[in-house]
ZAGU-108539 format. One line per 8 residues: for each residue x, y, z of N, C-alpha, C, O. Coordinates in steps of 0.02 Angstrom, whole numbers. Example, Ala and Ser with C-alpha at 12.3 -4.5 7.8 and 13.67 -1.06 7.14 Angstrom:
2
660,-284,390,615,-225,390,660,-165,390,712,-166,423 | 642,-112,354,684,-53,357,645,2,394,670,57,402
//
This chain:
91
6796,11464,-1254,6782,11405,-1215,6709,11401,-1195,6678,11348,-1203 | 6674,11463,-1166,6604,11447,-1152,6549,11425,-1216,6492,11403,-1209 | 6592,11443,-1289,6547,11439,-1331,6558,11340,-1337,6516,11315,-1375 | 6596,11301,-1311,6585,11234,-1337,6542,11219,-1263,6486,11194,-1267 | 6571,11235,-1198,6515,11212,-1148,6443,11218,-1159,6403,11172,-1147 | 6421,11298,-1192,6370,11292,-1208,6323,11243,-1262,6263,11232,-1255 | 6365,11219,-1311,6342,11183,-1360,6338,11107,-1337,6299,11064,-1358 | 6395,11100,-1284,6405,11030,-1249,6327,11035,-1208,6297,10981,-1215
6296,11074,-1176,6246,11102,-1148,6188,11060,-1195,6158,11008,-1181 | 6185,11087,-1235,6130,11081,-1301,6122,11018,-1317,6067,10990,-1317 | 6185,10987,-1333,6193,10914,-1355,6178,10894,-1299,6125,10863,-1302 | 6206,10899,-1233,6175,10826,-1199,6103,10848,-1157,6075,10812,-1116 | 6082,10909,-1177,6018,10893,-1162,5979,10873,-1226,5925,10850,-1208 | 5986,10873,-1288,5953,10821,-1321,5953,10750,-1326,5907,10718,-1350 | 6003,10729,-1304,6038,10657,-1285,5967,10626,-1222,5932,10575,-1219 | 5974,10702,-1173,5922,10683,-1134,5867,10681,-1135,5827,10653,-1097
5856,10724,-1200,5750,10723,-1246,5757,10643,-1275,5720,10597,-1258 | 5809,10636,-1319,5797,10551,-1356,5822,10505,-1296,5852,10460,-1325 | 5824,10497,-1250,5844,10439,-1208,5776,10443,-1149,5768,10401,-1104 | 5734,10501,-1162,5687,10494,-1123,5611,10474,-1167,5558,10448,-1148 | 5632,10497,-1224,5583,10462,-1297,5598,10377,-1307,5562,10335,-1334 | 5649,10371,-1282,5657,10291,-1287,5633,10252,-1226,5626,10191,-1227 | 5621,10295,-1165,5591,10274,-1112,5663,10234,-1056,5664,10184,-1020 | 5715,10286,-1073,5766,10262,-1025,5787,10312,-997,5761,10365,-1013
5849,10312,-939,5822,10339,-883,5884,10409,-918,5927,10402,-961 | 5864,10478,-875,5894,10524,-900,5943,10564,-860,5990,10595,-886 | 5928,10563,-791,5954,10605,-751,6034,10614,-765,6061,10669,-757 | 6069,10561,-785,6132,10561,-795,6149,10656,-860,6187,10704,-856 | 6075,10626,-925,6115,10670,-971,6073,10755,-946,6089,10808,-974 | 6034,10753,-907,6016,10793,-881,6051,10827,-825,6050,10886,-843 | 6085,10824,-762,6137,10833,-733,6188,10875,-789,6197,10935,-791 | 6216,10827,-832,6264,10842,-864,6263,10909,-919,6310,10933,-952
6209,10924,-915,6184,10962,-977,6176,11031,-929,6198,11088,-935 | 6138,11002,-883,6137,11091,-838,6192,11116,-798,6196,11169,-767 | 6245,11053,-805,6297,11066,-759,6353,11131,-815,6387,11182,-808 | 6334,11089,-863,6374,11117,-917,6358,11187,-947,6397,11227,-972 | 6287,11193,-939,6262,11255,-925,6304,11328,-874,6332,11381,-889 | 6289,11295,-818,6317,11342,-766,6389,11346,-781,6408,11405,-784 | 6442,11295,-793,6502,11303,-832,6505,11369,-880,6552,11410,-879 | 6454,11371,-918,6466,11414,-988,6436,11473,-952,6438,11519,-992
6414,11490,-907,6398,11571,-875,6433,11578,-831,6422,11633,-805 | 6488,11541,-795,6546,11553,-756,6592,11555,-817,6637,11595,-806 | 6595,11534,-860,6670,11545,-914,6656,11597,-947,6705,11630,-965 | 6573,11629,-971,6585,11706,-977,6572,11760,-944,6544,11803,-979 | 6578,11771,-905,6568,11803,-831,6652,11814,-828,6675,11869,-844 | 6693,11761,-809,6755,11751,-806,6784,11801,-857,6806,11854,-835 | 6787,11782,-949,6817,11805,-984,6789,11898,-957,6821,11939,-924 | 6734,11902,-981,6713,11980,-934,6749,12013,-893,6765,12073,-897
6765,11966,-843,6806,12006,-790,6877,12010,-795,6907,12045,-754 | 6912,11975,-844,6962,11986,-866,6985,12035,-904,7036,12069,-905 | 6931,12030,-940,6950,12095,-989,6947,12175,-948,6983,12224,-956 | 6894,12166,-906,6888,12240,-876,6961,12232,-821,6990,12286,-815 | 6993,12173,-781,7056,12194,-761,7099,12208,-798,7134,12252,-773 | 7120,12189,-861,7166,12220,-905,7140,12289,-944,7174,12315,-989 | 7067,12318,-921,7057,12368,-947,7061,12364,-1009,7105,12399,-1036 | 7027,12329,-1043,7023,12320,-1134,6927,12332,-1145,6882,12291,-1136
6923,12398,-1163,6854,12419,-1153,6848,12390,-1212,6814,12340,-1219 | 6894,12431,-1282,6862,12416,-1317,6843,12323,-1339,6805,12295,-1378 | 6866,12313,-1316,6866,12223,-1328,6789,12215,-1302,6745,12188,-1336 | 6776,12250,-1216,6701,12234,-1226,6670,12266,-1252,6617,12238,-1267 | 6675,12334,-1274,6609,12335,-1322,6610,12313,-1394,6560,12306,-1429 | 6667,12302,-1410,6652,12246,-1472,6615,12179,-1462,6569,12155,-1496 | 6644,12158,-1412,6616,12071,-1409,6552,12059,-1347,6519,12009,-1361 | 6538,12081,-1306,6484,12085,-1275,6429,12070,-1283,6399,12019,-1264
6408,12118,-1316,6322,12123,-1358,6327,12067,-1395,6271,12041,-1399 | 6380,12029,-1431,6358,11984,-1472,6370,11911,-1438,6341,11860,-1458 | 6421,11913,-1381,6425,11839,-1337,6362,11844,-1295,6334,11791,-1281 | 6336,11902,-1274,6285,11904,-1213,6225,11857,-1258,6197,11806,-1238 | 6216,11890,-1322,6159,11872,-1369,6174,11778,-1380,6125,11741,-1375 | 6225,11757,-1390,6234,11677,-1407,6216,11637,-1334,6184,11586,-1321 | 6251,11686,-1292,6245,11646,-1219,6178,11641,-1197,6168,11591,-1162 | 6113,11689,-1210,6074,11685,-1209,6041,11630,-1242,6005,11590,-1212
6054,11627,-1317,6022,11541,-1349,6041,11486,-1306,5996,11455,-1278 | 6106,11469,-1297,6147,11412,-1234,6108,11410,-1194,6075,11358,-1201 | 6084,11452,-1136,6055,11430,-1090,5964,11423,-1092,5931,11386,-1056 | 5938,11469,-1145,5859,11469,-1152,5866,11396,-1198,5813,11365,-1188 | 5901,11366,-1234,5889,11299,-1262,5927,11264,-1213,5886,11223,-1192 | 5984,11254,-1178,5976,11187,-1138,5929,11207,-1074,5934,11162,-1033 | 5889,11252,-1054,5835,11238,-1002,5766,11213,-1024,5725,11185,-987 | 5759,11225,-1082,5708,11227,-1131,5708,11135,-1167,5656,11104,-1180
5747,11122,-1173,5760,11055,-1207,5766,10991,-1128,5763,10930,-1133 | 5775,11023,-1072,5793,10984,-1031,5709,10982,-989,5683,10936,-957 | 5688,11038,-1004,5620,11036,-963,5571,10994,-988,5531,10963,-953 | 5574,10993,-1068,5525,10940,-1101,5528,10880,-1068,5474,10852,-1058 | 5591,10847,-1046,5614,10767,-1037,5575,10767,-980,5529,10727,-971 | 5596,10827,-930,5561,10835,-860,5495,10825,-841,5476,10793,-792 | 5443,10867,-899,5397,10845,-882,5356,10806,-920,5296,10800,-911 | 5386,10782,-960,5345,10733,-1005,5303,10662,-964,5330,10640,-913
5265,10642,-979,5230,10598,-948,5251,10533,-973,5254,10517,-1032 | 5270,10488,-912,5294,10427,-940,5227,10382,-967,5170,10388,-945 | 5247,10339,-1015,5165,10286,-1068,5142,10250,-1000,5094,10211,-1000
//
């Protein structure tokens, strides 16, 4: 689940780079994009702590290192894609 929030993340902060390249207003896909953000580091945080209450180690050290590594792209590109819109200078 955190892997589509995160991508939902991505998409609507590009939604919010081209709607601010068109010179219309953004806050809507911006909101939505960082909201969706914090969604996807509460949904793996969550799965995390599930696994360590059912005590399934090996599950995290299989999958860990490699969700920590994606979740990391998710949030360094939708902060990264949302900051451009932010500070771009209006014409």
């Amino acid at each position: 689940m955190w892997l589509f929030l995160g991508l939902g993340a991505i998409i609507f902060a590009l939604l919010n780079l081209a709607s601010k390249v068109n010179d219309k207003k953004t806050q809507w896909y911006r909101f939505i994009s960082l909201s969706l953000t914090t969604l996807t580091l509460y949904d793996f945080y969550l799965d995390g702590a599930k696994r360590v209450i059912n005590e399934d180690w090996s599950a995290l050290m299989d999958s860990m290192p490699t969700l920590s590594g994606m979740l990391l792209f998710c949030v360094v590109a939708s902060i990264l894609i949302n900051s451009v819109s932010l500070f771009k200078k209006n014409n």
